[in-house]
C-alpha positions in Angstrom: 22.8 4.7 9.9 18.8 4.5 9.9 17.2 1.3 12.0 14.1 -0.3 11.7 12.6 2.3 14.3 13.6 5.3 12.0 11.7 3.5 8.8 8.7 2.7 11.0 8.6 6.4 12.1 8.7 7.7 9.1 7.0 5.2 7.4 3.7 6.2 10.3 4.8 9.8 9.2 3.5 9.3 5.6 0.3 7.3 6.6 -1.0 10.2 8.6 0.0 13.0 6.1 -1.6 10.6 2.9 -4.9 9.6 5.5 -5.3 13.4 5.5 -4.6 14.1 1.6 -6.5 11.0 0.5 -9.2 10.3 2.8 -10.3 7.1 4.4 -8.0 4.2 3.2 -10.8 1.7 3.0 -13.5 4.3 0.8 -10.3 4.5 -1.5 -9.2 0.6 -1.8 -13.0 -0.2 -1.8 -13.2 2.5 -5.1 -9.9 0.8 -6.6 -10.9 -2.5 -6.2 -14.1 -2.2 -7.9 -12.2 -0.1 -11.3 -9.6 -3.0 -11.2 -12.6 -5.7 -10.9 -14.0 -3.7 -14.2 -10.8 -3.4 -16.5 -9.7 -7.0 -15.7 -13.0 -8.9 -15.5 -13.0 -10.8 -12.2 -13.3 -10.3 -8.8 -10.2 -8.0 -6.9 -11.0 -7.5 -3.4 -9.7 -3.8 -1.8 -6.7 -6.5 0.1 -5.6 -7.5 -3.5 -5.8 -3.9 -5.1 -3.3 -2.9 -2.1 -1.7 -6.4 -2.6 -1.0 -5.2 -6.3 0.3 -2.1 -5.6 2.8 -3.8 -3.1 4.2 -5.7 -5.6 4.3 -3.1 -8.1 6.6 -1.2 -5.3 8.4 -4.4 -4.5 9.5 -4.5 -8.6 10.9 -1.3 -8.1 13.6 -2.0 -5.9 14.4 -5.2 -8.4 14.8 -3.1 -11.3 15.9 0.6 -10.1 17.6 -0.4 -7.7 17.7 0.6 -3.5 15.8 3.4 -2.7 14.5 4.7 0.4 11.1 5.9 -1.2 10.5 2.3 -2.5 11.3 0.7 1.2 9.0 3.4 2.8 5.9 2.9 0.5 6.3 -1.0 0.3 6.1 -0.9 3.9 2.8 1.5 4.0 1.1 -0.8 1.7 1.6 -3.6 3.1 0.2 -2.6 6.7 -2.7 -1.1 4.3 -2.9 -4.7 3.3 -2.9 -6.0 6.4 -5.6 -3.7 7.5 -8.0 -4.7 4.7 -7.6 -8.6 5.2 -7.9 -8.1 8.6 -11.5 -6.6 7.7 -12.4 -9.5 5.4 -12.3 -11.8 8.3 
């Protein structure tokens, strides 16, 4: 049986190995925010690009079904969330 602790873990595990593959989380949300201002004509801050995303993972697990892959990369996004509210404030 995996606990909280386990997900967290490995959850930590993928943030490290994608901050090393993709770069510097806020440079990328910054860059997504300002495409997803373009294509839908208002204002998306980088928190609400990562907000999107979050609920786009959040679907999956409604539709497909459980998987550990959806659990693992809702949870990253929304501690990248939290991260970019935290720098709004």
């Amino acid at each position: 049986m995996k606990t909280p602790d386990l997900f967290s873990k490995k959850a930590a595990e993928i943030l490290a190995d994608r901050a090393v593959k993709l770069g510097d989380f806020e440079e990328l949300y910054e860059n997504f925010s300002k495409r997803l201002t373009l294509f839908l004509g208002q204002d998306i801050t980088p928190a609400q690009s990562a907000r999107i995303i979050l609920e786009m993972k959040l679907s999956r697990c409604d539709v497909g079904g459980y998987d550990e892959d959806h659990v693992l990369d809702a949870a990253n996004y929304l501690f990248i969330f939290g991260a970019l509210k935290e720098l709004e404030e």
